[in-house]
C-alpha angles and dihedrals in degrees: 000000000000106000114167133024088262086064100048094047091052090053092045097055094031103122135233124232087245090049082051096048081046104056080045088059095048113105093201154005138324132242133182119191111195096023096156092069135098097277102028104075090060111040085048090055094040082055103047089045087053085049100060091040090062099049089244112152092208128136117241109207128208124198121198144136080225098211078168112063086182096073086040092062102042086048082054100050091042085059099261113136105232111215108192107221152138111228089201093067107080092212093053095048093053095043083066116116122265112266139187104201122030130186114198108212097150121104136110130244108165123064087029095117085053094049115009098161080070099051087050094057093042101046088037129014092044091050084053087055096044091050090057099043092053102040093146106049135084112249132203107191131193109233122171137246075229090089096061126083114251106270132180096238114016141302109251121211087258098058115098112258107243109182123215110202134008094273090054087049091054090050083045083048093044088059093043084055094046096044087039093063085028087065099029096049107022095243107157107233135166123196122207128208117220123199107178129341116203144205149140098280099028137038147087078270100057088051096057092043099049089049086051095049095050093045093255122151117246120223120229115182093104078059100181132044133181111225129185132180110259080225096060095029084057087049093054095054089048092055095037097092106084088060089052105129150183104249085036110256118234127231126179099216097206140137102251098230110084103214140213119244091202086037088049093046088057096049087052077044095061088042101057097029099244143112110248112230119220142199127183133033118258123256133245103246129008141191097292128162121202108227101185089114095052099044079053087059107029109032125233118326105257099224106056117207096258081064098050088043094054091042095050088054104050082044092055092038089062097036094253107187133263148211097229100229123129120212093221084212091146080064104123096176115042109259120132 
């Protein structure tokens, strides 16, 4: 039972035996770029703690602009090496330490509607810069499900990516920079594309059983979702470098069910002993990512959805805290 945030975190960072064969792999050090996200905190601290496990004397690196010092002083005291800098300032970004092996987690979604000129400069001209900062390096980068064209049952990595919304273009933008310098200067990269995270405080899951829990209706005209654990989701990008490629290679990073909004909104029901409410019909098609591919690679998730499921609804029974955050994943046109 996972009780208080500590715990949570623990679970969260807690590495696999495969995340621990991995950092032993690994010929050099780690960076993170974008640590102070959602996702960063925890996969730092999952890879220095994989790290440690398998006896590697690396440096695991974390980049922020750390407007939290709260998240730079836990990744301290896990081992991570906090650099304090803002990628969009050409000076800072070069001062960063060499490093063999980067994982580019920065990049903005919401408020891009409100100030797009800024999203485009975050989710593409900062990964140009880090490409060529880091020319060197292998480089693991978050992409988004968001480039791909609604589909019935799942965009594959071969389908052609078709964005709906600004925000969707800039994630479209933020691949073409990472294969461009991939190609032009031979740097090995792989882009994964992530089609929905989730935990306790954050995630398409959370949404549907909060609304269930306070008697709100669910919408489900976005009808089906992809969900994966942030803690597998971490694993994956910390075994992703050996399929870094030139031309970069391409992974969905997806849980493989395809769920059921209106399916998902009955199990939180039983849970929490009531009858969901819903408005809308469901579309015909919806933001899906095949993960074939991934679960090929990677093996199974281990937390399946009726877990996460479980786990959501005794976190929102006893008021567990949030970030706050919506997903925005009922968005049909692109505005975030």
């Amino acid at each position: 039972m996972i009780r208080t945030i500590e715990d949570l975190e623990e679970f969260l960072s807690r590495p696999s035996e495969a995340d621990v064969e991995a950092m032993i792999k690994l010929d050099g050090d780690l960076m993170i770029l974008g640590v102070g996200g959602k996702m960063g905190p925890t996969l730092a601290m999952r890879a220095r703690r994989a790290m440690d496990l398998g006896g590697v004397r690396r440096r695991v690196y974390g980049v922020a602009r750390f407007s939290d010092l709260d998240t730079r002083d836990r990744l301290a005291a896990a081992g991570v090496e906090c650099v304090q800098a803002d990628l969009l300032d050409r000076a800072q970004l070069e001062s960063l330490p060499e490093c063999e092996f980067v994982i580019h987690a920065a990049g903005r979604k919401f408020g891009s509607a409100t100030d797009p000129s800024l999203t485009w400069a975050m989710n593409v001209l900062v990964p140009a810069m880090v490409c060529e900062r880091f020319r060197t390096s292998r480089i693991v980068a978050f992409s988004s499900g968001n480039v791909y064209a609604f589909s019935r049952y799942g965009a594959t990595e071969q389908d052609q990516p078709v964005p709906v919304g600004e925000y969707a273009w800039t994630g479209l933008g933020r691949e073409r920079m990472f294969e461009y310098h991939a190609k032009r200067l031979g740097t090995p990269t792989v882009l994964l594309r992530l089609n929905y995270a989730q935990e306790l405080r954050y995630g398409v899951l959370l949404e549907i059983g909060t609304k269930v829990f306070e008697r709100r209706p669910v919408d489900v005209t976005m009808g089906a979702v992809n969900a994966i654990w942030q803690g597998d989701a971490n694993s994956v990008a910390l075994r992703a470098f050996p399929y870094a490629a030139s031309p970069a290679a391409i992974v969905n990073l997806a849980g493989p069910e395809t769920l059921s909004v209106r399916t998902v909104a009955k199990a939180f029901g039983r849970h929490f002993g009531v009858t969901p409410e819903f408005t809308g019909e469901e579309a015909p098609d919806a933001l899906l990512n095949d993960a074939g591919r991934c679960q090929r690679l990677f093996g199974y998730p281990s937390v399946t959805p009726d877990e996460m499921i479980e786990w959501m609804a005794k976190w929102i029974g006893m008021g567990g805290a949030t970030h706050g955050k919506p997903t925005g994943f009922m968005t049909r046109d692109g505005k975030f």
